[in-house]
N, C-alpha and C positions, 0 to 999 in steps of 0.2 A: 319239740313243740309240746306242751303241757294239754293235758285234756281240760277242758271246761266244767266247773261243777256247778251243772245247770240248777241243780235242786239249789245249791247255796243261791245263784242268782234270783232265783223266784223266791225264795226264802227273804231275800233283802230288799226284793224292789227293785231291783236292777232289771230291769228290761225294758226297755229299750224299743223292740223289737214290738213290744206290744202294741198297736197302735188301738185299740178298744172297739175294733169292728174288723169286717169281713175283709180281707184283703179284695183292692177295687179291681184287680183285673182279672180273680174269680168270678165276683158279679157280672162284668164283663163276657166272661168266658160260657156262666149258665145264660148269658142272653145270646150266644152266638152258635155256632154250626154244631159244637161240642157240649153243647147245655144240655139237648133232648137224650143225647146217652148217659150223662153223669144221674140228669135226674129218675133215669130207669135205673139204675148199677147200682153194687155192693162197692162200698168207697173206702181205701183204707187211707190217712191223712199222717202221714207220721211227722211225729214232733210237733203233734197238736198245739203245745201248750195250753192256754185258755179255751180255745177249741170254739173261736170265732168264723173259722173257716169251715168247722164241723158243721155248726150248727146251720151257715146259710144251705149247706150240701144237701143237709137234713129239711131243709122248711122247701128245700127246690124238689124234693120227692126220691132222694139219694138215702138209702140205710148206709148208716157211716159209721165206721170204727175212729175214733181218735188214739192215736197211741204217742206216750213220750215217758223219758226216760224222767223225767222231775214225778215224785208224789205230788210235793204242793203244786205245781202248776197242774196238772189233774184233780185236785182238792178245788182249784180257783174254778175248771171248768167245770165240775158238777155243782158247783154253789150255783151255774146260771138258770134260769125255769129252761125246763127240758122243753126241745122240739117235739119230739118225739120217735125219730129216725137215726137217733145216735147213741154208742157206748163209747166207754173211755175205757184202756187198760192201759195197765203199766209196760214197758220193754223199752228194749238197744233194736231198731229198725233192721242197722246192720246183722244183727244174728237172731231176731224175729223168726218162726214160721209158725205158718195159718194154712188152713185149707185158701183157694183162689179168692181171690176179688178180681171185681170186671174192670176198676180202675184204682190208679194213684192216684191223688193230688199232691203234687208237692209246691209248698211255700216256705219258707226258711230253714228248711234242714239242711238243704245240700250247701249252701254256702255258712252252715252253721258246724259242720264236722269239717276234722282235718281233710284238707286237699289228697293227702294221701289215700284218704279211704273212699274216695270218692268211685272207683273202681266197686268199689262191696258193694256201695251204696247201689249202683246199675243193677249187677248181681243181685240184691236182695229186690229190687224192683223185679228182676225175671223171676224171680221164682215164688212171687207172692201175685203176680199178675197174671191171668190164666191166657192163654190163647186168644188173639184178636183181641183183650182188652187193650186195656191203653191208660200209660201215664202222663196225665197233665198237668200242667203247673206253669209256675211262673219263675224264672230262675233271674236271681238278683246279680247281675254280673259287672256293677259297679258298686260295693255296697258301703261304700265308706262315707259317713258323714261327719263331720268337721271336729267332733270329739273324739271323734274313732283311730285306734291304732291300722296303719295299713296292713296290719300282716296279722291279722284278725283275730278272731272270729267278728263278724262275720267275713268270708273269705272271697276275693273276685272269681272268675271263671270268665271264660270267654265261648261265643257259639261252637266252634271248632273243636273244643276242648269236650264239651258238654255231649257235641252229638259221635264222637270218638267212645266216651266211654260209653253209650247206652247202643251203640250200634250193633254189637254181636248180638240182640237181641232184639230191639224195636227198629221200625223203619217210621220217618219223620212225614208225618202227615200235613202238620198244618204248624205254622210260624209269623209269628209277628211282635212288634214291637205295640204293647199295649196303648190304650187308648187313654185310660182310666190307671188313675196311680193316687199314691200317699204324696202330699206333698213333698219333694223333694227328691222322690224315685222317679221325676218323669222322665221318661228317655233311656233307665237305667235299667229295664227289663224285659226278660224275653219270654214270651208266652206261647207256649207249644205244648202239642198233643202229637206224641205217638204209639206207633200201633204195637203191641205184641207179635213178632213173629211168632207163626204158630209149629214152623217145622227146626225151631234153634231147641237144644236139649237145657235142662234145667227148670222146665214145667213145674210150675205147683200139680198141675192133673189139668187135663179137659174138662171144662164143666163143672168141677167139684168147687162147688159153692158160689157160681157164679152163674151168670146168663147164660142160655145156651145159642 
């Protein structure tokens, strides 16, 4: 399976994926059980792209890293007027490291990297997430629309598969099929929040740089 050269994509226009606003079952998410912690927490968001997800993170009262591997699409998300609660930097999530954040958001990465690395991808969530944080997101596990090759990017997953790989490290708090979607993802996504184990090894550090 060939790697995706996201830069060329964002370079041509190709994306697809953009839809020009916050993904709807974050908004959702800051309005529900899990809202009152993202908007206290140090938020890393990887494979930001435009960094519409950053920015609502940022206006809910989240100081927020966006991070993705394209320049231009980081070029597109600092052209927007700043919140004021967000940076952009460049990196590969998968071989990323930072001192701690208290949470992840994830929206199109994991179904945007090979199925194979999907395993790092957990992995780099433990060790970039400090103790009792917690990675939330929305994981796209039909994501094929009508133009779309089925064998991706972007890539299916299913529940089973998802809470397999993040298990040696978080324990699943809270799940549901969202309420609030893009046209045409309704029904197609799973919205979940879990927690950091705090006694599984591969820690970023206790506390270093996050809540306490």
């Amino acid at each position: 399976m060939g790697m995706t050269d996201w830069d060329a994509r964002w370079r041509e226009g190709e994306t697809p994926w953009d839809k020009g606003e916050p993904a709807p079952p974050l908004l959702e998410c800051l309005d529900g059980p899990d809202g009152e912690f993202l908007a206290g927490a140090r938020v890393l968001v990887p494979g930001c792209g435009s960094g519409h997800d950053v920015r609502a993170l940022a206006r809910a009262g989240a100081t927020v890293t966006g991070l993705d591997l394209s320049p231009t699409a980081l070029e597109v998300a600092q052209s927007f007027p700043e919140v004021g609660g967000e940076t952009y930097l460049p990196g590969d999530f998968l071989e990323w490291h930072s001192e701690c954040f208290d949470a992840v958001w994830e929206h199109t990465c994991f179904c945007a990297i090979d199925p194979a690395d999907r395993g790092r991808y957990a992995a780099a969530a433990s060790r970039l997430i400090r103790p009792a944080g917690r990675l939330v997101g929305v994981f796209y596990l039909t994501p094929w629309d009508p133009d779309e090759e089925p064998d991706g990017p972007p890539h299916a997953s299913d529940r089973d598969e998802i809470v397999r790989h993040f298990s040696p490290w978080f324990s699943l708090i809270r799940e549901k099929v969202p309420e609030r979607a893009y046209p045409g993802r309704e029904g197609r996504e799973w919205l979940v929040a879990m927690e950091r184990n705090t006694a599984e090894p591969g820690s970023c550090g206790r506390g270093a740089g996050g809540l306490s």
